[in-house]
C-alpha positions as CSV (number, residue, x, y, z in Angstrom):
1,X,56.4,20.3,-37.8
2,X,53.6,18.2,-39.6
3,X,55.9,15.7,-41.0
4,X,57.9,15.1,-37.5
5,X,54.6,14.9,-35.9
6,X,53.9,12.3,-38.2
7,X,56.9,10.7,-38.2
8,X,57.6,10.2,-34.4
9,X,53.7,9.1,-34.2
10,X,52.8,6.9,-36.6
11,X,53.3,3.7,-34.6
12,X,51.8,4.8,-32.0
13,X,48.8,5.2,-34.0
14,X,49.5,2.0,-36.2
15,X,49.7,0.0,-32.9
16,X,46.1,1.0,-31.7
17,X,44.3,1.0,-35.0
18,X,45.8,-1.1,-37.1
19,X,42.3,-1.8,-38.4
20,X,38.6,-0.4,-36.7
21,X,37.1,-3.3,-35.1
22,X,32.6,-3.0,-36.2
23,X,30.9,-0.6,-33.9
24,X,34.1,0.7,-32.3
25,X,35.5,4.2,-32.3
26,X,38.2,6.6,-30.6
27,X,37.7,7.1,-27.1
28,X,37.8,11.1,-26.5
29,X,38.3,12.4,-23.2
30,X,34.6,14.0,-21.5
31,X,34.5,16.3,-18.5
32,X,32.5,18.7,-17.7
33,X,33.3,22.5,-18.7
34,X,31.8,25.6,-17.3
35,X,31.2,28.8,-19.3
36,X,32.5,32.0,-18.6
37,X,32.1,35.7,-19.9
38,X,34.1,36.2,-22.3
39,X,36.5,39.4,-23.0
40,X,37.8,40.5,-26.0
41,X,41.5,40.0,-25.0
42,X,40.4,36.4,-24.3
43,X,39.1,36.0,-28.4
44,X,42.5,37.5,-29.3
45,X,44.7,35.5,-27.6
46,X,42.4,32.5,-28.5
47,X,43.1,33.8,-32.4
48,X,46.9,33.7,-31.4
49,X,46.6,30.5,-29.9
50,X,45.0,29.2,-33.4
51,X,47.0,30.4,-35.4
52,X,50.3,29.5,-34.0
53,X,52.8,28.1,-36.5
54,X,54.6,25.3,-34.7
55,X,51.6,24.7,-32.4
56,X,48.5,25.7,-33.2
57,X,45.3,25.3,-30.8
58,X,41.3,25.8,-31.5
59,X,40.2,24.3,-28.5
60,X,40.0,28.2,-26.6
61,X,38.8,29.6,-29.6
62,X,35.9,27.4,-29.9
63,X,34.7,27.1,-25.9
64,X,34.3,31.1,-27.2
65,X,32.2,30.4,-30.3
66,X,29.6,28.0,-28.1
67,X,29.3,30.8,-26.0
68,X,28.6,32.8,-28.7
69,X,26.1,30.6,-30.1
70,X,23.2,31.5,-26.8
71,X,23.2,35.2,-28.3
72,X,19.3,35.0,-30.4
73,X,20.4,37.1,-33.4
74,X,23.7,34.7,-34.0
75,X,21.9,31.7,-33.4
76,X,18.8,32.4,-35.2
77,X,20.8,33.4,-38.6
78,X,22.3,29.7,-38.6
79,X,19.2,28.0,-37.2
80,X,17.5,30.0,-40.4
81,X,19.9,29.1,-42.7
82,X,20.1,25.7,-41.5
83,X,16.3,25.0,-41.7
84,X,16.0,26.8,-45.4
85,X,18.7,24.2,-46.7
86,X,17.8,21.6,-45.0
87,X,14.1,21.9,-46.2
88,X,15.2,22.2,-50.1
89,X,14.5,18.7,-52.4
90,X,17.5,17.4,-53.4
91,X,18.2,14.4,-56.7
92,X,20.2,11.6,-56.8
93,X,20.7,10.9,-60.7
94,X,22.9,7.8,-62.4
95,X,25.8,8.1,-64.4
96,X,23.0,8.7,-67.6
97,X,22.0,11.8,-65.6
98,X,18.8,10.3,-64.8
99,X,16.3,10.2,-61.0
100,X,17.6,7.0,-59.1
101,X,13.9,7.5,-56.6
102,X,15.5,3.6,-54.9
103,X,18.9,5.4,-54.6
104,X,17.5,8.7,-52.9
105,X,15.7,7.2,-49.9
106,X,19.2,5.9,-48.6
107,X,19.6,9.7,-47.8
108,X,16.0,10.5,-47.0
109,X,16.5,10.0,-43.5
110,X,17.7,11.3,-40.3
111,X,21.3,10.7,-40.7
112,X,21.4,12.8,-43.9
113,X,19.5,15.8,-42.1
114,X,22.5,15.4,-39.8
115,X,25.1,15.7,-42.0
116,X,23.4,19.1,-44.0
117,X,23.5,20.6,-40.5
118,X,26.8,19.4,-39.3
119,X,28.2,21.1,-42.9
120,X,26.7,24.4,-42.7
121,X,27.9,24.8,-39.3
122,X,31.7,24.3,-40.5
123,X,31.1,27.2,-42.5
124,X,30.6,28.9,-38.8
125,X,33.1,26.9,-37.0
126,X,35.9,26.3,-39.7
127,X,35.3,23.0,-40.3
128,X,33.3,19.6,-38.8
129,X,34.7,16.4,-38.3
130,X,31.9,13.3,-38.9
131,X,32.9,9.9,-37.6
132,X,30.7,7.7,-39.8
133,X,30.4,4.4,-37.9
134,X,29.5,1.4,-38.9
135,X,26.7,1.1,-42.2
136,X,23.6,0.1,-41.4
137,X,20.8,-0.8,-44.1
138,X,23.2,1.2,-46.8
139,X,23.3,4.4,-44.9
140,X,25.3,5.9,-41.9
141,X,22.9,5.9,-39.1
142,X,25.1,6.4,-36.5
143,X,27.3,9.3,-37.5
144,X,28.7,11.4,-34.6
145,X,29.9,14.8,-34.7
146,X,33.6,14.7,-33.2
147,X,33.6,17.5,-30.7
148,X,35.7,20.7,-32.3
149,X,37.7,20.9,-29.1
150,X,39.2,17.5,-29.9
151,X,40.2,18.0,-33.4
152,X,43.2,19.8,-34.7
153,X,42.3,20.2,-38.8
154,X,46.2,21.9,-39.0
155,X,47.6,18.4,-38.4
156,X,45.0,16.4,-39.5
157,X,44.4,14.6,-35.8
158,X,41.9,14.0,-32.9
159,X,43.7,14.6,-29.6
160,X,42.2,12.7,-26.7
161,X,41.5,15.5,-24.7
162,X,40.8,19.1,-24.5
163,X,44.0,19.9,-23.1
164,X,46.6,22.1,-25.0
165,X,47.9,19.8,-27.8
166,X,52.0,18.6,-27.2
167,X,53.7,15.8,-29.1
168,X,53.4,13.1,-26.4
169,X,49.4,13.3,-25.8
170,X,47.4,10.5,-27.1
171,X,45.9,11.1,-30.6
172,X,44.5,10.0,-33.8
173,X,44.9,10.7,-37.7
174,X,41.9,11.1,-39.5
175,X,43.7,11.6,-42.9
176,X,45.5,8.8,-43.4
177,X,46.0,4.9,-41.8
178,X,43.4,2.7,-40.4
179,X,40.7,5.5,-39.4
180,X,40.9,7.6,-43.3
181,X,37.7,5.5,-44.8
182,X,35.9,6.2,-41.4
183,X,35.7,9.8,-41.0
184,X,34.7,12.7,-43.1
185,X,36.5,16.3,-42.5
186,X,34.4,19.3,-43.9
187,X,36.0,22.9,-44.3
188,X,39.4,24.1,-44.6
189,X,42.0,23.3,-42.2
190,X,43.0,27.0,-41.8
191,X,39.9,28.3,-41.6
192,X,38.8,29.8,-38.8
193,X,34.8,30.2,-39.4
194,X,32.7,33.3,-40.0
195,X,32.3,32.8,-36.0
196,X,35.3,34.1,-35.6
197,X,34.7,37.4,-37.6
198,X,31.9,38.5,-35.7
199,X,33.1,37.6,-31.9
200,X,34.3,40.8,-31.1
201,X,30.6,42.5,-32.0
202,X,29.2,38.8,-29.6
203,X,31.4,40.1,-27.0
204,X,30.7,43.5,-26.8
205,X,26.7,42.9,-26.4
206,X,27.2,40.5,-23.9
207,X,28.6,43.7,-21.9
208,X,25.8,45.7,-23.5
209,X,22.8,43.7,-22.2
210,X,24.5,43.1,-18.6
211,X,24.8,47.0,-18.5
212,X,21.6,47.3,-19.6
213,X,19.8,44.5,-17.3
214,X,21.5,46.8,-14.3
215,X,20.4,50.2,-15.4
216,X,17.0,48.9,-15.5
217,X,17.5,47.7,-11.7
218,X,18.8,51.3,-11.4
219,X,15.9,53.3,-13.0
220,X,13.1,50.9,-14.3
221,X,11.6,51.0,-10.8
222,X,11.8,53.5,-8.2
223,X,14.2,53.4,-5.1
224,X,12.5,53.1,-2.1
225,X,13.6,55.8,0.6
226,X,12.6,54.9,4.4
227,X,13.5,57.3,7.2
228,X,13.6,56.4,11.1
229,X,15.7,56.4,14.1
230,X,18.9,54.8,13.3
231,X,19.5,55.0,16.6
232,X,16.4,52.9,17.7
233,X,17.3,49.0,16.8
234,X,13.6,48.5,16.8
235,X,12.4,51.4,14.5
236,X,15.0,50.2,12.4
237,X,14.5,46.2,12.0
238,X,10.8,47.2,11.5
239,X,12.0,49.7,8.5
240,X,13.9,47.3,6.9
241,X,11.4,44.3,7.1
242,X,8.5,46.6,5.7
243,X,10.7,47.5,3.1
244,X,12.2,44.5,2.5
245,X,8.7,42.7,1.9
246,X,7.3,45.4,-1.0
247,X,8.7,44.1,-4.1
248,X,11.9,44.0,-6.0
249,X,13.3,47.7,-6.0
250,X,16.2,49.0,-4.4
251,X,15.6,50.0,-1.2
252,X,17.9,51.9,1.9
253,X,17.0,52.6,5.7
254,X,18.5,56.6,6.1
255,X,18.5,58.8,9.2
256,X,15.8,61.6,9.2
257,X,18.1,64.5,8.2
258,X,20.0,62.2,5.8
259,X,19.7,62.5,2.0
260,X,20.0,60.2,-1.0
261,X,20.8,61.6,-4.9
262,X,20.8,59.5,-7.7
263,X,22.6,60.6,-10.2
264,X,22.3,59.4,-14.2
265,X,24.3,59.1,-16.7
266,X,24.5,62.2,-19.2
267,X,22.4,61.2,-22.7
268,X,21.8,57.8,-20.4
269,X,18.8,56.0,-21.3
270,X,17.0,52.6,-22.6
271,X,17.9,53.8,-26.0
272,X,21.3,54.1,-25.6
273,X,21.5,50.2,-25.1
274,X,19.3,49.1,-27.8
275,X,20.8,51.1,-30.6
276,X,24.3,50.1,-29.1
277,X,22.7,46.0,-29.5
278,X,21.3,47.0,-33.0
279,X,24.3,48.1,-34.6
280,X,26.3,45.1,-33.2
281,X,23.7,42.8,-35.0
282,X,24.0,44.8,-37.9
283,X,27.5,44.1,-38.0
284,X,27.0,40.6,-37.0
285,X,24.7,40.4,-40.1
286,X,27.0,41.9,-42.6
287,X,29.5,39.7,-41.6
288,X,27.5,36.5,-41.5
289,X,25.2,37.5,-45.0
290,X,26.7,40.7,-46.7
291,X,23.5,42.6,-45.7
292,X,22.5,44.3,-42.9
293,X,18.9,43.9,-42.4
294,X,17.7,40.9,-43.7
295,X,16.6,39.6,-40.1
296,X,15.8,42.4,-38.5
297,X,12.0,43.4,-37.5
298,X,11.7,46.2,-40.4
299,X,12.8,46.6,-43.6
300,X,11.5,48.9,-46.8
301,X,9.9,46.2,-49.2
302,X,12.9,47.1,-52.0
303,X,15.8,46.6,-49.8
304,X,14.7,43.4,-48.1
305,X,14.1,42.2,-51.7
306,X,17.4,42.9,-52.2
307,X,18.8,41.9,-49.5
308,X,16.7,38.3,-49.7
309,X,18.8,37.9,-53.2
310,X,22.0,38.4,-51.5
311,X,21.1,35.8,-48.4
312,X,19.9,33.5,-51.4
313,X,22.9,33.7,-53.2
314,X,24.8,32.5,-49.6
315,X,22.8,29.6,-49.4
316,X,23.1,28.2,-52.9
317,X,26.9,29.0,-52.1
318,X,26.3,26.9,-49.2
319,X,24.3,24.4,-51.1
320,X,27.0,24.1,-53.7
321,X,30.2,23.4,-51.6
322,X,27.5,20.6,-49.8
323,X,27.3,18.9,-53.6
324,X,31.0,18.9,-53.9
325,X,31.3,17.2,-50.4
326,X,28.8,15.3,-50.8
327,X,29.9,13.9,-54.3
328,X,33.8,13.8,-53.6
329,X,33.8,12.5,-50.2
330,X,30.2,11.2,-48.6
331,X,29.2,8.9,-51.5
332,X,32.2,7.8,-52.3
333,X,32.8,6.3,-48.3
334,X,29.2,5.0,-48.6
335,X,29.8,2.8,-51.7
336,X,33.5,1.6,-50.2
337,X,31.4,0.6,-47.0
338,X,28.8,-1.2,-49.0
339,X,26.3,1.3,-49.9
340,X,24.0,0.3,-53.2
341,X,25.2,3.4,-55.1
342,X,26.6,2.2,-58.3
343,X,29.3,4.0,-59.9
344,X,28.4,7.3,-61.4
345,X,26.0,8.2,-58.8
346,X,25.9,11.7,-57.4
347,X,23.9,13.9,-55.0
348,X,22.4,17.1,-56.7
349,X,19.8,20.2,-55.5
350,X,16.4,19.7,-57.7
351,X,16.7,23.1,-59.1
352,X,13.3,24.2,-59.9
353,X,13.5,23.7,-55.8
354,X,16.3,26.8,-55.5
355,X,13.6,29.4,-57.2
356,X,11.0,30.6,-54.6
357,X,7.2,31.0,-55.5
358,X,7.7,34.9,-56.6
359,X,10.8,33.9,-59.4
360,X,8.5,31.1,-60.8
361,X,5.7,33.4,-61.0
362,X,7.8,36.0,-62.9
363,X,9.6,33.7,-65.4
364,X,6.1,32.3,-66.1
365,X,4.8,36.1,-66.5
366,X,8.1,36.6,-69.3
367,X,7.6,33.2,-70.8
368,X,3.7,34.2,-71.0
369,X,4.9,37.0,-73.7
370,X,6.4,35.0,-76.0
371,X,4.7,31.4,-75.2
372,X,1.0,30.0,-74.1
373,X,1.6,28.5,-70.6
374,X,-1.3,26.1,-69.7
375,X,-3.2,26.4,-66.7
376,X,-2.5,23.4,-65.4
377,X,2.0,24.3,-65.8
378,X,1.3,27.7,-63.6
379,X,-1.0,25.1,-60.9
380,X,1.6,22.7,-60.9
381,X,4.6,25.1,-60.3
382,X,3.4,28.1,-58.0
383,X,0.4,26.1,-56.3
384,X,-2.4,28.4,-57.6
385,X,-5.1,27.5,-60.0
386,X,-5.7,29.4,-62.7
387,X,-8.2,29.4,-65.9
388,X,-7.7,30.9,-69.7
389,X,-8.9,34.5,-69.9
390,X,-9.8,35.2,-73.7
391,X,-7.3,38.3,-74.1
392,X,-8.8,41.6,-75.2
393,X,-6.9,42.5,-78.5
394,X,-5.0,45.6,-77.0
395,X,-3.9,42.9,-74.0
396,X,-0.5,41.5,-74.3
397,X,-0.9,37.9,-72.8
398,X,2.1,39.0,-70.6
399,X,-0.3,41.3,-68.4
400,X,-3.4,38.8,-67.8
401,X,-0.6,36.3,-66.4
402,X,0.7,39.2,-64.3
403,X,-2.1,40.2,-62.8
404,X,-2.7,36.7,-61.8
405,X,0.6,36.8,-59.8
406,X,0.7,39.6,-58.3
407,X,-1.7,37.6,-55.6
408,X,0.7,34.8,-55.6
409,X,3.1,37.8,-54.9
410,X,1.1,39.6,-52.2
411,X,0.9,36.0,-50.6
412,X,3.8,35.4,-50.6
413,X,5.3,38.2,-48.6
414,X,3.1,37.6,-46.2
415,X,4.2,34.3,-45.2
């Protein structure tokens, strides 16, 4: 299917790009898209649609994963994630191995901050599709995002619009031709993101709050009975304009001998809801992390140390597939465009920058046992000054410098 889609398209694609003219790109189709609530038997047929063998189509699948993205506990596990590794130092060395400080500030800028974001969100997505533009000053200022609903990574194409994908609608390849040195695909082309593993769980609190919001219109405040002559249109009007006018409640107008019941659920109440939304976030987290409580509100002190490991472990995952891109795609564009990189260059995490403030402190308490560490190492590396404390002769050195983190310790799970 790939090939014939190739093969019947090619000139077509030849014809309109047969080279990128400076400043120019694809033109996409825009309109304007309203969200709806989302059931589950819309994610599964959007999964079908996706994964279709002949035909295969994201564009439902990801109108459901920006949905997803307004619930707080999805989108404040990427925005985290996002923030930590965008925040980490990063090298560029030569071929010799060694800091290239002239080389690094071509990526010490906004664009660059653009492209660590647009990469760890493929992990979510499936994949990100960056149309570099034109260089400017040796770096890609103007890199755009392709929107997801326009790209279809099976084939390698853009499609012009959001519409389902046939042979005859207007598209680009990104893989090969005229537009390859121009844009940058990250992911895999069948992957379908870790989005997709936890929509059912999005879904299903969606339904959760909105139940929730209306049994606290139920019974959070209570219903305001008034009694009068139905019979009387004045009495009445009066009734329902006094009632009317105090405040937000339910409220009903009733004959005198009539009578109201309100019934409530069996076992129904607040907590119902909110350990039906904490279990889905949970999941959500499991899913996203491995753990389960890493970004919840409580935690006991040696399972979220545990737990931080395993969320640390994702990012330097996440940081390591970034190098890889990075090295075997990114620079390699940037020199072909123009870019002073010489040969040789490559991107690389400072790793001293990948150990938080608590591991330095405890490799420089172990290295303390078997090494003198000078005050002005420990200062330098954990931010704390320090002076030499003659040991007593029972005192392994080992225990003066680990008293002297356990501060550094104490402060730091506090931040």
């Amino acid at each position: 299917m790939i090939e014939d889609i190739n093969n019947r398209f090619t000139p077509k694609i030849e014809n309109r790009h047969d080279r990128k003219p400076k400043g120019s790109r694809v033109t996409l189709e825009k309109r304007n898209r309203q969200r709806k609530v989302n059931e589950i038997s819309d994610w599964s047929r959007a999964v079908n649609l996706a994964e279709r063998k002949d035909d295969p189509d994201r564009t439902e699948l990801i109108e459901i994963f920006r949905n997803m993205r307004i619930d707080g506990h999805i989108n404040g596990i990427i925005t985290t994630l996002i923030n930590k590794i965008k925040a980490k130092d990063f090298l560029i060395v030569d071929a010799n191995g060694d800091e290239d400080e002239d080389a690094k500030e071509l990526f010490e800028s906004k664009w660059f901050q653009k492209y660590l974001k647009w990469s760890i969100e493929a992990k979510f997505y499936g994949f990100s599709l960056i149309e570099l533009n034109d260089m400017v000053d040796g770096q890609f200022k103007n890199m755009e995002l392709i929107d997801r609903r326009n790209v279809l990574p099976d084939f390698g194409i853009i499609k012009e619009s959001w519409d389902r994908f046939t042979g005859d609608a207007l598209h680009w390849s990104y893989e090969e031709g005229a537009l390859k040195d121009w844009y940058m695909f990250i992911g895999e082309p069948d992957d379908l993101g870790l989005l997709n593993s936890v929509a059912p769980q999005a879904i299903a609190k969606k339904h959760i709050f909105s139940a929730f919001w209306q049994f606290i219109e139920l019974f959070g405040l209570p219903f305001r009975v008034g009694k009068t002559d139905l019979d009387n249109p004045a009495e009445k009007k009066n009734m329902i304009t006094m009632l009317e006018g105090m405040g937000r409640a339910g409220w009903g107008v009733f004959g005198t001998e009539d009578e109201v019941e309100y019934t409530e659920a069996i076992n129904g109440s607040v907590e119902t809801f909110t350990e039906a939304i904490r279990s889905g976030n949970q999941e959500m987290s499991k899913n996203f992390t491995g753990v389960s409580g890493l970004f919840d509100d409580k935690a006991f002190v040696g399972s979220a140390e545990a737990q931080e490991r395993v969320v640390k472990e994702l990012m330097m995952s996440f940081a390591r597939d970034i190098k890889f891109d990075t090295n075997d795609d990114l620079i390699p564009k940037m020199q072909k465009q123009g870019a002073p990189l010489p040969e040789g260059h490559k991107f690389k995490w400072k790793a001293d920058d990948l150990l938080s403030t608590v591991e330095k402190g405890d490799l420089i308490t172990k290295l303390a046992t078997i090494y003198e560490i000078l005050p002005e190492v420990v200062e330098a590396e954990t931010g704390i000054k320090v002076e030499v404390i003659k040991a007593a002769p029972d005192t392994p050195a080992g225990d003066l410098v680990k008293d002297k983190v356990k501060a550094l310790y104490e402060l730091d799970k506090k931040k």
